[in-house]
C-alpha positions in Angstrom: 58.2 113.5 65.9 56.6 110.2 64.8 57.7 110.6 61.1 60.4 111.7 62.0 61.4 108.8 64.8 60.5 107.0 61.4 63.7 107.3 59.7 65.2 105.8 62.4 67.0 109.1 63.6 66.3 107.7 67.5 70.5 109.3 68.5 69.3 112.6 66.9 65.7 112.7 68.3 67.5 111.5 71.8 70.1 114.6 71.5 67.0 117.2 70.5 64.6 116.4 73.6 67.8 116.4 75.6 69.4 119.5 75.1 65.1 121.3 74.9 65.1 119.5 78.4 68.2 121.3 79.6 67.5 124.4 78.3 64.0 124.4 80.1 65.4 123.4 83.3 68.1 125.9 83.3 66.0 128.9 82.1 63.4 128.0 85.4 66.3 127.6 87.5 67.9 130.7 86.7 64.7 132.7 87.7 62.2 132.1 84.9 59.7 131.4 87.2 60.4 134.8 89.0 59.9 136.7 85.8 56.3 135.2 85.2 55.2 135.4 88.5 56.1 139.4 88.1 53.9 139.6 85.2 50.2 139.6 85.4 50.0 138.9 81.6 52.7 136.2 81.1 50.9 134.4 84.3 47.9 134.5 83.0 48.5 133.4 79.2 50.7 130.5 80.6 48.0 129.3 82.5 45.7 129.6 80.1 47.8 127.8 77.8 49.0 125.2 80.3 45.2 124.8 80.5 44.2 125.0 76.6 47.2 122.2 76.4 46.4 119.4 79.3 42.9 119.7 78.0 43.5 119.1 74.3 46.4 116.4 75.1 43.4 114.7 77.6 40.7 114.4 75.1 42.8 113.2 72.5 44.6 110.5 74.5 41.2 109.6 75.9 40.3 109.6 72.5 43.5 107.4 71.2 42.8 104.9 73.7 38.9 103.9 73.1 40.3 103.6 69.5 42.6 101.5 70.5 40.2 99.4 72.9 38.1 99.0 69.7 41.1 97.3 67.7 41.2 95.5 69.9 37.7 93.6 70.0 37.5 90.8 67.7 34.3 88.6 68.6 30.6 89.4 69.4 29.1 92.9 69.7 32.0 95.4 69.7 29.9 98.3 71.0 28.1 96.7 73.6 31.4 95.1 74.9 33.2 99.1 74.7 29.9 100.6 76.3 30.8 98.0 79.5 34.2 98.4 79.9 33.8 102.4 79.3 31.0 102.4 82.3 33.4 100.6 84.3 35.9 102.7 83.9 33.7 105.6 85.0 
């Protein structure tokens, strides 16, 4: 969606995420939920890939944001300075 946010189609990307939002809301209100919960294997496979996705978007916003904490250090010893603020963090 970046590239595409790009172009400056921001009405059109606005519309898209609007109308996907509906439709998702809708479908779970109108017994979705009721239909997976009936079904061992679509329970299963959504959890697994509710799992499989949280996990991947996790590591790799962890991983966005100690890049972007490294953009950000200018002056003295970078690593040293990231190790710190890393460790405090955890």
């Amino acid at each position: 969606m970046k590239k595409w946010n790009i172009k400056n189609n921001v009405f059109t990307t606005a519309i898209t995420c609007t109308l996907i939002d509906i439709t998702l809301i809708s479908a779970g209100t109108l017994g979705l939920g009721n239909i997976i919960n009936g079904s061992k294997v679509l329970l299963l496979s959504s959890t697994i890939f509710g799992i499989l996705f949280l996990s991947y978007y996790g590591i790799f916003s962890i991983l966005k944001a100690i890049k972007g904490i490294e953009s950000l250090l200018v002056h003295g010893d970078s690593k040293a300075i990231l190790r710190k603020k890393l460790l405090l963090l955890f």
